[in-house]
C-alpha positions in Angstrom: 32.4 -45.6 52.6 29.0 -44.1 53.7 28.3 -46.9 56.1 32.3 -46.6 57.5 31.6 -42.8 58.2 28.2 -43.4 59.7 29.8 -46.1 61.8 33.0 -43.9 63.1 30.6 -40.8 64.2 28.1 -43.3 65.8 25.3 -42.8 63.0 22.5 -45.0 62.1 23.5 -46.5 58.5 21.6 -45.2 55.6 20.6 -46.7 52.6 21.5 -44.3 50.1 20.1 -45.9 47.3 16.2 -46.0 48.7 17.1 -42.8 50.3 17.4 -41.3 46.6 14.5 -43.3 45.5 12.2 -42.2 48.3 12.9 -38.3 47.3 12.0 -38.6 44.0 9.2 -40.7 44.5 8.1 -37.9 47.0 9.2 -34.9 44.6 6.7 -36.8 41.4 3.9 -37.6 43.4 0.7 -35.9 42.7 -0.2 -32.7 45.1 -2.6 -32.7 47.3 -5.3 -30.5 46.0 -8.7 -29.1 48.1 -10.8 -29.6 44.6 -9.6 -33.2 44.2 -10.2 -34.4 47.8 -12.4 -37.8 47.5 -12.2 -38.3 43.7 -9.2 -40.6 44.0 -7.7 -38.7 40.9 -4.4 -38.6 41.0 -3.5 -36.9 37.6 0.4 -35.8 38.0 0.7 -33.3 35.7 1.0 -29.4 36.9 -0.8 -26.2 35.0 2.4 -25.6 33.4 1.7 -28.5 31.0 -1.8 -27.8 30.4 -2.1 -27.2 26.9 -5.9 -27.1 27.0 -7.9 -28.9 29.6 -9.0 -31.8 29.0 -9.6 -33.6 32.7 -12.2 -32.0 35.4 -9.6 -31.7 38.1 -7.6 -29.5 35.4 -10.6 -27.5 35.0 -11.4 -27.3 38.8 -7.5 -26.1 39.6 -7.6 -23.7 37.0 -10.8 -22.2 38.8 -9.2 -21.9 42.0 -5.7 -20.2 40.3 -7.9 -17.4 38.7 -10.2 -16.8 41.7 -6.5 -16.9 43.8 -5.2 -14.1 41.5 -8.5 -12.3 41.3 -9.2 -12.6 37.7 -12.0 -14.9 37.8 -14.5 -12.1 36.9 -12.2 -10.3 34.3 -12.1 -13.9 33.1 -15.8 -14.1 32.6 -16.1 -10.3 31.4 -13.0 -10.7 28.6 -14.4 -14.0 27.5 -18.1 -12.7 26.9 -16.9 -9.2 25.3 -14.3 -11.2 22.6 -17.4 -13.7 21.8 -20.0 -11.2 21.3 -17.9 -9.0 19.2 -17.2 -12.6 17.1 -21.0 -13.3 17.0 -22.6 -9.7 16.2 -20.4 -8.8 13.3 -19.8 -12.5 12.3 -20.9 -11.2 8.6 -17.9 -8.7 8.4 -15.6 -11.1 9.8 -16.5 -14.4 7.7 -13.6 -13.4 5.1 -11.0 -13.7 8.4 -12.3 -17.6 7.5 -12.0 -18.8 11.4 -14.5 -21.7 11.3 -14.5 -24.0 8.2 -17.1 -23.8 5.9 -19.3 -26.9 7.5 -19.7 -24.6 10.7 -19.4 -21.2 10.2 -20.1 -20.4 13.6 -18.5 -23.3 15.6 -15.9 -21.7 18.6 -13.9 -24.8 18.5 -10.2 -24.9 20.0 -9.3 -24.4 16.1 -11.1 -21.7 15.4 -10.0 -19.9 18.6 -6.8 -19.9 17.8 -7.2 -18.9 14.3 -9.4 -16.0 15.5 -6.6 -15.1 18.3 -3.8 -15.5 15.4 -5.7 -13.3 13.1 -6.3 -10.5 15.9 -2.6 -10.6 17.1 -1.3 -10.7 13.3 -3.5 -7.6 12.5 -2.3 -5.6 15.7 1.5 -6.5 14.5 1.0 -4.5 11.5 -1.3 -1.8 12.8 -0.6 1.7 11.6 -3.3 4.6 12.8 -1.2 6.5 10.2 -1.9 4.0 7.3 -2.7 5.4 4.3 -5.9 4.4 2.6 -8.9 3.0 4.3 -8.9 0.4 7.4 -10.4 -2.7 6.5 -13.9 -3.6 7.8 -12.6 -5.8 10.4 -10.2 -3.8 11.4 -11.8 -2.1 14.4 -13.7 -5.0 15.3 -10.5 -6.3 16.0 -8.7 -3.8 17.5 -12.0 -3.7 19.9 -11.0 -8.0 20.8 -7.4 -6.5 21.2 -7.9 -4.6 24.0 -10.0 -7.1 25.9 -7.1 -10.0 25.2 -4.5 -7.4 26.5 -6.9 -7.3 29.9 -6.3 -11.2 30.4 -2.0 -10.7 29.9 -2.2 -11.8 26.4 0.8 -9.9 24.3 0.9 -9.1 20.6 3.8 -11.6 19.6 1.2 -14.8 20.9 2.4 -14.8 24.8 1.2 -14.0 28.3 2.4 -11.9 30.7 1.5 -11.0 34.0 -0.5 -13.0 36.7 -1.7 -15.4 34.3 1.4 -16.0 32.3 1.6 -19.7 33.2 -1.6 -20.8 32.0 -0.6 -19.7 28.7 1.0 -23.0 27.3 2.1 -23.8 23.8 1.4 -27.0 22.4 -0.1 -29.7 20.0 -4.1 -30.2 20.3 -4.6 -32.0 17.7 -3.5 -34.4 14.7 -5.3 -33.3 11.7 -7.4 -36.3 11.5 -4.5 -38.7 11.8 -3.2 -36.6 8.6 0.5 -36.6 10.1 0.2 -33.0 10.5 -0.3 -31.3 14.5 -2.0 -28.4 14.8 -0.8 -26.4 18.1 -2.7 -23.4 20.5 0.0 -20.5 20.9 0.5 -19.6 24.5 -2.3 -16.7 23.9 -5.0 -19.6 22.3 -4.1 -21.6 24.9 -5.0 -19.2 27.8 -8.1 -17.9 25.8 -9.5 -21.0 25.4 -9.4 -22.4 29.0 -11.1 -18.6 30.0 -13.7 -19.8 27.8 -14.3 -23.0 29.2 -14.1 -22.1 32.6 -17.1 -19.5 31.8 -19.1 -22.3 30.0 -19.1 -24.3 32.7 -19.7 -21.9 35.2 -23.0 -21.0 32.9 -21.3 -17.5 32.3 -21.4 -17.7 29.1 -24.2 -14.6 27.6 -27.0 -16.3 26.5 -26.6 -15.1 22.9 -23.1 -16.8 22.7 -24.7 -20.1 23.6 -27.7 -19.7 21.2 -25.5 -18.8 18.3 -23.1 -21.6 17.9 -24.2 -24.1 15.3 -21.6 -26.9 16.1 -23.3 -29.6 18.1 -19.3 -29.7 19.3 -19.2 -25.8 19.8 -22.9 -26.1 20.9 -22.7 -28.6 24.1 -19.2 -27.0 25.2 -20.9 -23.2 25.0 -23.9 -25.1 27.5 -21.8 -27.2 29.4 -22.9 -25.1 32.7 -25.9 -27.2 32.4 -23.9 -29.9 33.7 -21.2 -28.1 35.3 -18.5 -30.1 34.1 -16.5 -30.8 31.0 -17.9 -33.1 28.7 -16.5 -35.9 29.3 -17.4 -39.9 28.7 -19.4 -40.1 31.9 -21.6 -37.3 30.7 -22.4 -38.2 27.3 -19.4 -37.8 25.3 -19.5 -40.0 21.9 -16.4 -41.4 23.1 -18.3 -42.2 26.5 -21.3 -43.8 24.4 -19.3 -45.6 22.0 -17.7 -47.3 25.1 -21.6 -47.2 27.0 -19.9 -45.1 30.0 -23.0 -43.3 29.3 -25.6 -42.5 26.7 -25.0 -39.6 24.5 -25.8 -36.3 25.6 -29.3 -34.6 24.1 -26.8 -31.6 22.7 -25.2 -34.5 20.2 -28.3 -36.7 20.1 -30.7 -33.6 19.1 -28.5 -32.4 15.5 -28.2 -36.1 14.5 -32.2 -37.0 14.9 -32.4 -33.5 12.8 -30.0 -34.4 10.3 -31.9 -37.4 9.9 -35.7 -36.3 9.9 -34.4 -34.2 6.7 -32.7 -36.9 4.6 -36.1 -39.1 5.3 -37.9 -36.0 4.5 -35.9 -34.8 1.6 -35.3 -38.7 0.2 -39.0 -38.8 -0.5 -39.3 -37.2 -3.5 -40.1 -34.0 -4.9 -42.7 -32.1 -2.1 -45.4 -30.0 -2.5 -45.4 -26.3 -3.8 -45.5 -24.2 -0.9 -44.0 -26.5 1.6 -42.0 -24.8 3.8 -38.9 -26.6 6.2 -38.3 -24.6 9.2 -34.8 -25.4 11.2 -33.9 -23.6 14.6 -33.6 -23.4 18.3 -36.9 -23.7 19.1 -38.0 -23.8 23.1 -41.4 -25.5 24.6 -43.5 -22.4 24.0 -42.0 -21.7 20.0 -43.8 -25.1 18.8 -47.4 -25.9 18.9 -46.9 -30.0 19.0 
């Protein structure tokens, strides 16, 4: 019937069918972005469906969206005042039990997002007119409260504002194949790609970056150093396990410690008055 019509008004036939095809094929593709020009990448998704980022070209995008809006130096300034405030009264905030037990002070995606949860939760129920005593953490996180709010980040877990769609709900992880999925609320999510953003800028404050005791945690906090996510091609134990690349000195490093104690320790009793010393040491702390 198409074809009969085109033929009656003089028309060039159509193929309908290919026609279809060719638009959706079109509307799918990948866009054309300035920060991916000559890496061949070609990674469809949008920031909408960033949960976390996990490519560089997702990392790279989400640069050029916050400098775009103007909020790459709020980013950097929210970011650092929400860590510090972690870091210099971890002791009053332990019992909030953000990192597990094994890292107390590891900023993983998980303990973001319980931190985030636990700040938001607080500010749900907050009365000024409360009878009683505010607890100790209380004004520590009122003080991460109004930093988060600077960002877009609402008390019920979303974002509003400029940066609303980078705040994406979603699974980041499966428990350790436990059958459970853990998932970043929109507020977690937008946190947590501030944060790498700054690390990889080398924004973080230096006492953020000395603090972490994760080698995880650790090498994200430092990642400036490289200027890039961590991925297999710089050092990742995923990228070493498949030799993409050998494993980064911030991985390497706490496993050649772990193992200089248990050859230490498995000797045997040691002498009175030994003393083990464990830190972050630079050239000039050590005498070789």
């Amino acid at each position: 019937r198409a074809d009969a019509l085109a033929a009656a008004r003089g028309h060039e036939a159509v193929d309908v069918d290919a026609h279809a095809a060719a638009a959706l094929d079109d509307a799918y593709a990948p866009r054309d972005r300035v920060c991916m020009a000559g890496t061949g990448a070609t990674y469809p998704k949008h920031e909408w469906d960033w949960v976390y980022l996990k490519h560089e070209d997702q990392r790279k995008r989400t640069i050029e969206i916050l400098e775009g809006l103007g909020y790459l130096n709020v980013a950097d300034d929210v970011v650092n005042k929400v860590s510090r405030l972690y870091f210099d009264n971890r002791e009053t905030l332990s019992p909030l039990e953000c990192c597990n037990d094994m890292r107390e002070a590891a900023l993983t995606k998980a303990s973001w997002n319980r931190l985030i949860n636990k700040i938001l939760n607080y500010m749900m129920t907050y009365d000024p007119n409360r009878a009683g005593p505010e607890p100790a953490h209380g004004p520590i996180l009122r003080q991460m409260w109004a930093e988060l709010q600077k960002v877009g980040i609402t008390v019920n877990g979303d974002v509003e504002g400029k940066l609303a769609g980078l705040g994406v709900k979603g699974a980041y992880s499966s428990c350790h194949m436990s059958g459970d999925t853990a998932e970043l609320s929109k507020a977690s999510s937008l946190f947590h790609k501030l944060w790498i953003v700054a690390a990889t800028r080398d924004k973080l404050d230096p006492i953020i970056k000395q603090t972490i005791d994760c080698s995880f945690g650790n090498a994200t906090a430092n990642s400036g150093e490289i200027e890039s996510l961590r991925t297999d091609k710089h050092g990742s134990f995923h990228g070493a396990a498949n030799d993409v690349a050998p494993l980064c000195k911030r991985y390497v490093n706490p496993q050649h410690a772990r193992a200089a104690n248990e050859m230490f320790l498995g000797r045997g009793a040691v002498p009175r008055g030994t003393k083990l010393l464990i830190g972050n040491f630079g050239k000039g702390d050590v005498t070789p």
